[in-house]
Wavefront OBJ file of the C-alpha trace (Angstrom):
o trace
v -12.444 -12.197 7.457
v -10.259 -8.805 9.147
v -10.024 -5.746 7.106
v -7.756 -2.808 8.075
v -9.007 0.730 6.605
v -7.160 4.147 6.502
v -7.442 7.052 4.314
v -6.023 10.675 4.344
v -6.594 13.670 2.095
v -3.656 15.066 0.473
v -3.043 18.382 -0.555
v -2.316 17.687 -4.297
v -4.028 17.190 -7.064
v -5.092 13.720 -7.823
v -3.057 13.135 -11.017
v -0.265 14.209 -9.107
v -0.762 11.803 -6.153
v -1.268 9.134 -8.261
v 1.724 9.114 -9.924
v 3.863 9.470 -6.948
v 2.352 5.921 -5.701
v 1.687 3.983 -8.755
v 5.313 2.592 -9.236
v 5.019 -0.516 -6.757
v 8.811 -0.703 -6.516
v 9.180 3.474 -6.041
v 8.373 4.121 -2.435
v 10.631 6.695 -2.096
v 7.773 8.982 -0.839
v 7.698 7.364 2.033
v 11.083 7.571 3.356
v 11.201 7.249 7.121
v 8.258 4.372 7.120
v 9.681 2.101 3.984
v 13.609 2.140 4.811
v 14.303 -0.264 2.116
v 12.780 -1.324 -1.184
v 14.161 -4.633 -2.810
v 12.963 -5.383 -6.492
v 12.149 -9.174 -6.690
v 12.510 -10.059 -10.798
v 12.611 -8.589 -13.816
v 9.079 -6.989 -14.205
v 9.000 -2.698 -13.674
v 6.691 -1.851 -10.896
v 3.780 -1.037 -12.880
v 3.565 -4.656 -14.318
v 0.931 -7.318 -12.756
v 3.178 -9.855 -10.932
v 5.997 -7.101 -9.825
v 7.593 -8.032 -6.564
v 8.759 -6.349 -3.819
v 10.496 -6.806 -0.604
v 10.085 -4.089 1.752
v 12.513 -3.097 5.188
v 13.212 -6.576 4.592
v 10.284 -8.241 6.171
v 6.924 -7.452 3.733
v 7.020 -9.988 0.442
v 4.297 -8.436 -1.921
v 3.077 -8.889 -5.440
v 1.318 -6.257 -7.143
v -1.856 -7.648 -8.476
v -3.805 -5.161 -10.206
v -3.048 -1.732 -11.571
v -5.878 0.445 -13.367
v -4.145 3.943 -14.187
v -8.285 5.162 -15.314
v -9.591 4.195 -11.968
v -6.471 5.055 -10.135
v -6.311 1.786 -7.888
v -4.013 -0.991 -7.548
v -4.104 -4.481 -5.383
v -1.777 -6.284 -4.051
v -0.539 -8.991 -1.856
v 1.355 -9.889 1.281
v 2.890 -13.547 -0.189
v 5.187 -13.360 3.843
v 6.004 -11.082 6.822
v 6.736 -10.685 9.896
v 4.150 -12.133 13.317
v 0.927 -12.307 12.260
v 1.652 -11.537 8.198
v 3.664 -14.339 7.814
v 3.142 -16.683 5.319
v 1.432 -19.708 7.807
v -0.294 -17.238 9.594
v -2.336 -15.610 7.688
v -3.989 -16.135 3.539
v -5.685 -14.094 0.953
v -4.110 -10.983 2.099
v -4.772 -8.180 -0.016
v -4.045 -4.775 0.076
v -5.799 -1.834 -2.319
v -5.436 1.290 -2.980
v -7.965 4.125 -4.242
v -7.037 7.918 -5.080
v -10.014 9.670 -5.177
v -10.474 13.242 -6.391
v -11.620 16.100 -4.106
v -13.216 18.325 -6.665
v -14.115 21.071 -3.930
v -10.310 21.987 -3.884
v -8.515 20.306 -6.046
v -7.014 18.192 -3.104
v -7.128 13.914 -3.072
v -8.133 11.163 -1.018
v -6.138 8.271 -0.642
v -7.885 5.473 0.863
v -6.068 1.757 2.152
v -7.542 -1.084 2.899
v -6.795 -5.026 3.253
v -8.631 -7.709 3.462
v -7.501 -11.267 4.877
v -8.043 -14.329 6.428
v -5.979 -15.421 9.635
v -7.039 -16.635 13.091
v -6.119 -13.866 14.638
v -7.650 -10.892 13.255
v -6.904 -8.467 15.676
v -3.176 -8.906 15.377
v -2.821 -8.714 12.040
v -4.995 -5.313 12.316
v -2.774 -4.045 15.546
v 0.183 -4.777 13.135
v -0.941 -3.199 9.639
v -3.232 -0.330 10.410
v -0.076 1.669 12.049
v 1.734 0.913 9.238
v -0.841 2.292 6.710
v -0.890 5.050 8.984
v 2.422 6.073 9.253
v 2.516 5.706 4.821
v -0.688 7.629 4.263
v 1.161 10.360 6.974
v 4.416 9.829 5.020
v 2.559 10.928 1.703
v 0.763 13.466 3.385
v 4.304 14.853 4.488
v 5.516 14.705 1.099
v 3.227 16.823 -0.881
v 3.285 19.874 2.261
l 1 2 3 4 5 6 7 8 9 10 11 12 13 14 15 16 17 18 19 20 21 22 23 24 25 26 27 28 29 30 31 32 33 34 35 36 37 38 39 40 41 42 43 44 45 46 47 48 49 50 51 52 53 54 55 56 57 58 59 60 61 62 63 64 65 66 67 68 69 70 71 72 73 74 75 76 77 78 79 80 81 82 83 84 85 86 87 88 89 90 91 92 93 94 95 96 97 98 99 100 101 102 103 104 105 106 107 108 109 110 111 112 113 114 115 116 117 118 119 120 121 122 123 124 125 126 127 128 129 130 131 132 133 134 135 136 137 138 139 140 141 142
């Protein structure tokens, strides 16, 4: 099984992180990285089964929101190379924010897990991607 795993501290308070990122279909925070969001369906994008279609490539489904814990799952149903649909399965994407109680700052923390026969590539593909978003939110809160 691969698993990709970034995190960044962001100079907000958590509540306020988290409800920046919580809307699945509101990645506006990430301009520059997500060029385009596409809303698959009816359901808003804190509703399990929301799709999404992002820059045109990435087909998700949110799977799991918990506004207590301050996580949500979800996963990659198609994409591009090694994310596509035959390539790999089970890929699922979470995300944690994490209070820093030190200094009333966060930590946002990304990870996927997945099953495909080529690990590596789906890794060289998604971890610069996670990157770039946890950068993007970083960015957005300076």
């Amino acid at each position: 099984m691969g698993r990709c795993y970034n995190s960044a501290v962001i100079n907000a308070p958590c509540q306020t992180v988290w409800e920046k990122i919580r809307n699945f279909h509101d990645l506006a925070w990430a301009a520059g990285v997500v060029t385009k969001t596409a809303v698959v369906g009816d359901l808003k994008g804190d509703q399990i089964g929301a799709k999404r279609i992002l820059n045109d490539v990435f087909h998700e489904t949110l799977l799991s929101l918990e506004d207590e814990e301050r996580t949500f799952s979800y996963r990659i149903d198609d994409g591009p190379g090694p994310v596509a649909k035959d390539a790999v399965k089970n890929y699922v994407g979470a995300v944690r924010v994490l209070p820093i109680t030190e200094n009333n700052t966060t930590f946002v923390e990304w990870q996927s897990t997945y099953e495909s026969a080529d690990d590596r590539a789906v890794g060289e593909l998604c971890n610069p991607i996670y990157q770039a978003v946890l950068q993007a939110l970083k960015n957005h809160f300076s």
